[in-house]
DRENDO-1510 file (C-alpha; in Angstrom, 1 decimal, always signed):
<recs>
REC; n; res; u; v; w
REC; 1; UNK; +101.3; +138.4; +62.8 .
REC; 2; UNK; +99.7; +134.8; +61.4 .
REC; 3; UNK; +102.3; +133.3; +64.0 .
REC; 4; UNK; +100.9; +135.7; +67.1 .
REC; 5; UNK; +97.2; +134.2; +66.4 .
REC; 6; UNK; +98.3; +131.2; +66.3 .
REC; 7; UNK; +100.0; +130.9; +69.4 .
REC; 8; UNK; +96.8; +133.4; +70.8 .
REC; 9; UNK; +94.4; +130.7; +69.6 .
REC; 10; UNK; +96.3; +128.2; +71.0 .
REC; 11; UNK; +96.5; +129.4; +74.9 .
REC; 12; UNK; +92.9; +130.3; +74.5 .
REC; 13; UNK; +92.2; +126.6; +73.7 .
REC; 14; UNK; +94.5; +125.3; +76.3 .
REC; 15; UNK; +92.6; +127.9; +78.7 .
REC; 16; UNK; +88.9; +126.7; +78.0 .
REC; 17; UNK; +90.5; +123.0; +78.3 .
REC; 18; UNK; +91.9; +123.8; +81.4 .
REC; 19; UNK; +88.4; +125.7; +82.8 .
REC; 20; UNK; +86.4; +122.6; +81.9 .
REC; 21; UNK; +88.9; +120.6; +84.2 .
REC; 22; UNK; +89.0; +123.4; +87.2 .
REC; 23; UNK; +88.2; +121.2; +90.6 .
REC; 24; UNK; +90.0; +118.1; +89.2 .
REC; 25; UNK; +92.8; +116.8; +90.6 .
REC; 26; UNK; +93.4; +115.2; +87.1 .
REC; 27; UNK; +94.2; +119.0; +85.6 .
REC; 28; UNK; +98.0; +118.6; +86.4 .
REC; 29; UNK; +98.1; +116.1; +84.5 .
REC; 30; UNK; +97.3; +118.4; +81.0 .
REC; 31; UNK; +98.8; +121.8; +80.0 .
REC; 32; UNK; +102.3; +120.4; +78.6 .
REC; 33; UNK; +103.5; +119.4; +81.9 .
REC; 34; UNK; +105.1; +116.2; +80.8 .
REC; 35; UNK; +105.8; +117.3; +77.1 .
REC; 36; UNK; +109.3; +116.9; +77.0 .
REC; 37; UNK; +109.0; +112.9; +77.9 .
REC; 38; UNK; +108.5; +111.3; +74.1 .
REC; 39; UNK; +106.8; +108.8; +76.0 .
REC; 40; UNK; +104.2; +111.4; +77.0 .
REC; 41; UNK; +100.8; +111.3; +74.6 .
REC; 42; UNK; +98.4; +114.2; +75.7 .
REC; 43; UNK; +95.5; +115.7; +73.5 .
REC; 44; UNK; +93.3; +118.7; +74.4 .
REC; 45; UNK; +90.1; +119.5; +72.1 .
REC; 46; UNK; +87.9; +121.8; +72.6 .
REC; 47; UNK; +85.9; +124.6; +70.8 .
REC; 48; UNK; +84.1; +123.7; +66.9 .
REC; 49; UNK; +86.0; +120.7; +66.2 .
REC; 50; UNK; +84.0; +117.8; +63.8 .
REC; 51; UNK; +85.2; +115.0; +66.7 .
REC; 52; UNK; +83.5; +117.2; +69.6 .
REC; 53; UNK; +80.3; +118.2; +67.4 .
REC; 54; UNK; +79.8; +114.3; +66.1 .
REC; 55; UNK; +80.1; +112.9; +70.0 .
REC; 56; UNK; +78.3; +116.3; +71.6 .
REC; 57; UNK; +81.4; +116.9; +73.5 .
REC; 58; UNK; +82.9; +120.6; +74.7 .
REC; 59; UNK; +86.5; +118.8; +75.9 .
REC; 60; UNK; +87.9; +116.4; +74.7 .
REC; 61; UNK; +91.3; +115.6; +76.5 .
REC; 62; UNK; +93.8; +112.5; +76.9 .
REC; 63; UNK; +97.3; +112.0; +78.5 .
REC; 64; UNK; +99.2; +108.4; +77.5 .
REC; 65; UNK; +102.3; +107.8; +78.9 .
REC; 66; UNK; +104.8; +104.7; +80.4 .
REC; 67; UNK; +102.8; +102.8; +83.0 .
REC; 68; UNK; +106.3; +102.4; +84.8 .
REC; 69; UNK; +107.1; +106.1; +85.2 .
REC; 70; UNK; +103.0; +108.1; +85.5 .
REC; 71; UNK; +101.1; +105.4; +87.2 .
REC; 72; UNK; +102.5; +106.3; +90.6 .
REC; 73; UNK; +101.6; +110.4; +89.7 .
REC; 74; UNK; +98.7; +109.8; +87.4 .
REC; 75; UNK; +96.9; +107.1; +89.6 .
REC; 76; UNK; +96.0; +109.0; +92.7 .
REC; 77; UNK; +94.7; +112.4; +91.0 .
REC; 78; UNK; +92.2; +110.1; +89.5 .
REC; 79; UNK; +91.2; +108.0; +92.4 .
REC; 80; UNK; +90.9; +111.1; +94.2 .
REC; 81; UNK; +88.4; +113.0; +91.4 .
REC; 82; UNK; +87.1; +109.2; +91.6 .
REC; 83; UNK; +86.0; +109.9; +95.0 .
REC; 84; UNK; +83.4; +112.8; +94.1 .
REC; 85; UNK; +81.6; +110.6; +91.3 .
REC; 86; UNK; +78.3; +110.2; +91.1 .
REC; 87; UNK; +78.9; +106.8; +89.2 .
REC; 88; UNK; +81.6; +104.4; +88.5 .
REC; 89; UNK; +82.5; +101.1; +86.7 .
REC; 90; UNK; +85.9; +100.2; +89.0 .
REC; 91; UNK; +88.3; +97.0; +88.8 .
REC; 92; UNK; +91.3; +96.2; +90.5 .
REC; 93; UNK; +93.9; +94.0; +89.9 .
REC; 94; UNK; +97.0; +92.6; +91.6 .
REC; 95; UNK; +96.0; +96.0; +94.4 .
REC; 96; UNK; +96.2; +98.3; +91.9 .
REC; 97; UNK; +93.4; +100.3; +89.9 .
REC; 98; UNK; +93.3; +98.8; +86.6 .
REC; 99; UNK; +89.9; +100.6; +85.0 .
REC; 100; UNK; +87.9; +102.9; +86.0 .
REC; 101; UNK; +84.8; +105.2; +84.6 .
REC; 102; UNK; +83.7; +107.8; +86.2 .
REC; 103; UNK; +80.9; +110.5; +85.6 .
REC; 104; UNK; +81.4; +113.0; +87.7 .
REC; 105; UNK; +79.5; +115.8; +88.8 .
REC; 106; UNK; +77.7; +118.4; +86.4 .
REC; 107; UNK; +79.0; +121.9; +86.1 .
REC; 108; UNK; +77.3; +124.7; +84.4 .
REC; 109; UNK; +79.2; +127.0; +81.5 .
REC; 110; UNK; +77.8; +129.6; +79.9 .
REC; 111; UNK; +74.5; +128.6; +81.0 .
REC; 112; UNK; +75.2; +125.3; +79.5 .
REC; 113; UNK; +74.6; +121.9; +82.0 .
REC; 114; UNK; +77.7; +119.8; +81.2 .
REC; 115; UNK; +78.2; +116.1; +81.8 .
REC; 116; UNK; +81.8; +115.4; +82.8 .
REC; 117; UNK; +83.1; +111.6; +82.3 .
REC; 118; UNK; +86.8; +110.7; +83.6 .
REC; 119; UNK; +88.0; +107.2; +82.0 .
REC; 120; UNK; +91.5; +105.6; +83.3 .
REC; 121; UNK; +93.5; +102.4; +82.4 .
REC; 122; UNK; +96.2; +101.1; +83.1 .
REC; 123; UNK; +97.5; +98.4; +80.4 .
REC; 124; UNK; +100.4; +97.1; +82.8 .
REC; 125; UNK; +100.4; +93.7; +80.9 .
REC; 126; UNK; +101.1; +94.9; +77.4 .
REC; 127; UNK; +104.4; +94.9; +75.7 .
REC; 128; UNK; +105.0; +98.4; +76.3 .
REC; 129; UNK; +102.7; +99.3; +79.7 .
REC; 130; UNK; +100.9; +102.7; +80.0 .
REC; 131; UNK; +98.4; +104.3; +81.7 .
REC; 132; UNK; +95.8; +106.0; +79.9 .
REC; 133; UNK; +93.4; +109.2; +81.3 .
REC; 134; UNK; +90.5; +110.5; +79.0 .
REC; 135; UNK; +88.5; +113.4; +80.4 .
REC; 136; UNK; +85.1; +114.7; +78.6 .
REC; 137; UNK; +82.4; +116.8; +79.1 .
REC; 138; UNK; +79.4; +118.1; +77.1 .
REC; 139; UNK; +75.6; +117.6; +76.9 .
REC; 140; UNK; +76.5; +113.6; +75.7 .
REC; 141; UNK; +74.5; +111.3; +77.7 .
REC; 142; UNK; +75.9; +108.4; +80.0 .
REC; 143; UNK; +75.0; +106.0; +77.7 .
REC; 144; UNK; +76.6; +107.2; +74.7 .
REC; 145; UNK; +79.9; +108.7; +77.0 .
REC; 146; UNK; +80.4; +104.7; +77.8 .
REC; 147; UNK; +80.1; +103.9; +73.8 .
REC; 148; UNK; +82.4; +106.6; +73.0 .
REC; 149; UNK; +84.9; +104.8; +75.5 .
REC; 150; UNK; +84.0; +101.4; +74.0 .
REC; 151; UNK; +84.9; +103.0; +70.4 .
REC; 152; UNK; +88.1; +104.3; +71.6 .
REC; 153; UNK; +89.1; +101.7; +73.2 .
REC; 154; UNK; +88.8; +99.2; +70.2 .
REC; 155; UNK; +91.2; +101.3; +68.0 .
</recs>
């Protein structure tokens, strides 16, 4: 029985995720897709969790994986949610998308007006290249959404 709510509390969390995200292109990118690689990094956060209360967040998700093998899938799902922004911080390098910020356009949930934020980078010069998507939303400003990305990206 413990394991049945579990694995309810789970698809339920996956599901709000996954409604947060509805419209973007960047949405096949979550949902265990790519689990199986052990390359593969990917977070999903949402409902009363003390990151999301402390950074006024709803969702909270990330996928990580080998610049090589995602950039080529990963890339043009966010240049394409890119496309609907209504602001961005964008670089290029070498003719490839290297950073980008996005805040995209509001959507309302449960009566709720949500600020939705779509960060991408692609670290092709490390030792170990990746390319990095963070997708948030919540009543967080635009302001403190680019200091949250700041803060993540120090650690």
């Amino acid at each position: 029985m413990k394991r049945l709510f579990i694995i309810m509390a789970a698809l339920l969390a996956l599901r709000l995720c996954a409604a947060a995200q509805s419209g973007l292109e960047i949405s096949r990118l979550f949902g265990g897709k790519y689990s199986s690689d052990p390359t593969v990094t990917e977070t999903m956060m949402s409902g009363d969790q003390n990151f999301l209360r402390s950074h006024k967040l709803s969702t909270f998700a990330t996928f990580k994986g080998n610049a090589e093998k995602y950039e080529p899938i990963v890339q043009p799902l966010v240049v394409a949610d890119g496309s609907h922004a209504t602001a961005r911080n964008v670089r290029y390098r070498d003719g490839k998308l290297h950073y980008a910020f996005f805040v995209l356009p509001q959507i309302n949930s449960d009566g709720k007006k949500l600020n939705r934020y779509l960060y991408y980078l692609n670290n092709d010069r490390a030792k170990k290249p990746t390319v990095m998507v963070i997708y948030f939303d919540g009543p967080i400003s635009n302001t403190k959404a680019e200091a949250l990305i700041k803060s993540i990206a120090k650690q």
